[in-house]
ZAMARLUM-659568 format. One record per residue (C-alpha): residue number from 1; residue in three letters; x, y, z. Coordinates in steps of 0.2 Angstrom, whole numbers, plus 5000, padded with zeros to 4 digits. Each point is the difference from the previous one (the first is absolute). Layout:
! ZAMARLUM-659568
pos/code/east/north/up
NUM/Ala/X/Y/Z
...
This chain:
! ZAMARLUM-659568
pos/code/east/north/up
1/Unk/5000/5000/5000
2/Unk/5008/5018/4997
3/Unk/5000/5011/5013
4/Unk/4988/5014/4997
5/Unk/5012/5017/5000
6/Unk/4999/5014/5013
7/Unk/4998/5018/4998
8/Unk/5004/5009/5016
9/Unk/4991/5018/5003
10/Unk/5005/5011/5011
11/Unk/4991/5010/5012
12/Unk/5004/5013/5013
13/Unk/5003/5020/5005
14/Unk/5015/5009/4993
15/Unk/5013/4993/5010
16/Unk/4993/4985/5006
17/Unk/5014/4987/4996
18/Unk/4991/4995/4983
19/Unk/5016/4999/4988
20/Unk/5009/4992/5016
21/Unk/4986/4987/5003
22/Unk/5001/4997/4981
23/Unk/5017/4997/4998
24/Unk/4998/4986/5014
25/Unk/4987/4994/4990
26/Unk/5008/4998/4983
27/Unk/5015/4992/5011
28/Unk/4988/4985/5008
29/Unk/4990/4999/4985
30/Unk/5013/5000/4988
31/Unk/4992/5012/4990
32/Unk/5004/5015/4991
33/Unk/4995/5019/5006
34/Unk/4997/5012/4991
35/Unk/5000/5020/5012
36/Unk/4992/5016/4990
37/Unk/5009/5011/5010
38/Unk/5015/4993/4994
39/Unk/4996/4996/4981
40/Unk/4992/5019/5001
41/Unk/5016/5006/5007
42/Unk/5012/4994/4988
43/Unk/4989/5004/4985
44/Unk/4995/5016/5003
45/Unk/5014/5007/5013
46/Unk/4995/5011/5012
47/Unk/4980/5004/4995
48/Unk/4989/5002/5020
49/Unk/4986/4989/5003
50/Unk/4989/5014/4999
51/Unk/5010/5008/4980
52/Unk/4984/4998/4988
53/Unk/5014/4994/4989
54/Unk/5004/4986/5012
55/Unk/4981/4994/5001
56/Unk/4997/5001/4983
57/Unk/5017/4987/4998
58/Unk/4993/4989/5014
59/Unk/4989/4988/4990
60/Unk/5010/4997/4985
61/Unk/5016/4995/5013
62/Unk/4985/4989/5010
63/Unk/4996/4992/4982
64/Unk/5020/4996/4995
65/Unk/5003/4992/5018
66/Unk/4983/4989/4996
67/Unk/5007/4997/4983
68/Unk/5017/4993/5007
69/Unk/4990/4991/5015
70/Unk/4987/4991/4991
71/Unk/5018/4992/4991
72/Unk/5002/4996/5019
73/Unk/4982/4993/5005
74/Unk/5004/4989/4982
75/Unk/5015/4992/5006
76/Unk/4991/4996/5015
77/Unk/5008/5010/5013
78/Unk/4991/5011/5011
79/Unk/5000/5020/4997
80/Unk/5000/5014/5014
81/Unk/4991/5015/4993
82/Unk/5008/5014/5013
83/Unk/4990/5016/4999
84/Unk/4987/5006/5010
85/Unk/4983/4988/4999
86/Unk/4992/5017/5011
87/Unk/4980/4999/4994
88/Unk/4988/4985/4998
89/Unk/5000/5006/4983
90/Unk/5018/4996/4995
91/Unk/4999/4985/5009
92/Unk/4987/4993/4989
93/Unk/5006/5005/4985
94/Unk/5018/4992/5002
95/Unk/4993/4986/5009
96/Unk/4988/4998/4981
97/Unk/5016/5002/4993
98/Unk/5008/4986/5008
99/Unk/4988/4990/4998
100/Unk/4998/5001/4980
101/Unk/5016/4993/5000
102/Unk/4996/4987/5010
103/Unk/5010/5005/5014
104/Unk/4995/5001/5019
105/Unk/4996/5018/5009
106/Unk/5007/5000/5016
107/Unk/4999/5018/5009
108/Unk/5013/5003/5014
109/Unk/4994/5015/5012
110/Unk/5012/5008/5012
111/Unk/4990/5007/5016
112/Unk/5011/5014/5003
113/Unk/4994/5017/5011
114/Unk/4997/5014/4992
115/Unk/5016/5009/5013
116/Unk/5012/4985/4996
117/Unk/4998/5002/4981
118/Unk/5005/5018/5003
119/Unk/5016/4995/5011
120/Unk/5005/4987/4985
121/Unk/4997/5011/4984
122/Unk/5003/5016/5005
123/Unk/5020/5003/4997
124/Unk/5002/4982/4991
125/Unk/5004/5008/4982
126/Unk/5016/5005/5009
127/Unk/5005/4982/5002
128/Unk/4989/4990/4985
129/Unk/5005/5007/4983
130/Unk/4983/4992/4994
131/Unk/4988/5008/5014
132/Unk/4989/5014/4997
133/Unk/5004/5017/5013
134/Unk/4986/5000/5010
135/Unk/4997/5011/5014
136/Unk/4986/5000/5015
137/Unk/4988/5009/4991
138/Unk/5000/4988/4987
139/Unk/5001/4984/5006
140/Unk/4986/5006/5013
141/Unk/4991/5005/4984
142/Unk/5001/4984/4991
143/Unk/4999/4990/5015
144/Unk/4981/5009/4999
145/Unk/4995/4991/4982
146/Unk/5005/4983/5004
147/Unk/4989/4987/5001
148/Unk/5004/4983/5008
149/Unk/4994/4986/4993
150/Unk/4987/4988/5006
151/Unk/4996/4982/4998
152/Unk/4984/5007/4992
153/Unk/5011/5004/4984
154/Unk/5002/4980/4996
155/Unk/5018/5003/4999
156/Unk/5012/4987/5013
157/Unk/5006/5012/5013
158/Unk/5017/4998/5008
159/Unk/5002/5012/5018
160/Unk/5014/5007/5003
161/Unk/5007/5012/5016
């Protein structure tokens, strides 16, 4: 029987230990991650979160990395898809996306306070070439539109603190 490959979501405020988490994940699942930030980073230098330029750029990275992950999913390793799974809407529709491939959606939800994502995110572009600068404001801000997931979204839910 061949093992039915696994497409890891992530899920948590700024600063909540997601690309750590997925790293760990990739590493006991022997899969292969795929970080936004990063992918975002190294293709469009130093373009803000919050640069119209750097939105309007997010989707067409998001659709190279699945691209190159669904090469992944075929060989039957399992993918770990690290950027921010923040509404039930996202969720869904990655989980869809998953699943048309024949892969299994499973979200991974760090359970962070809203004052420890600001201690871990505010200061860590200084040390994380990748990482967004953040400050209070707007981790605070962002930490106010997400939306943690529930079992009522038919997607398997994996807890994390």
């Amino acid at each position: 029987m061949v093992r039915q490959p696994e497409v890891h979501l992530l899920c948590g405020m700024v600063g909540a230990g997601k690309t750590t988490l997925a790293r760990q994940i990739a590493e006991r699942h022997n899969g292969v991650r795929f970080t936004l930030d990063e992918w975002m980073r190294r293709l469009h230098g130093g373009l803000r979160y919050d640069d119209p330029a750097y939105v309007a750029a997010l989707a067409a990275c998001q659709g190279l990395i699945w691209d190159t992950a669904q090469q992944v999913l075929a060989s039957g390793h399992d993918v770990v898809l690290d950027w921010n799974q923040w509404s039930c809407a996202r969720r869904a529709e990655w989980a869809s996306v998953a699943r048309a491939v024949g892969a299994l959606p499973i979200v991974h939800f760090l359970d962070v306070s809203v004052d420890l994502a600001v201690e871990r995110a505010v200061g860590r572009a200084d040390s994380d070439p990748f990482s967004h600068e953040l400050d209070e404001a707007a981790v605070r801000h962002l930490g106010a539109l997400f939306e943690a997931p529930t079992q009522a979204e038919g997607i398997e839910i994996v807890m994390h603190r």
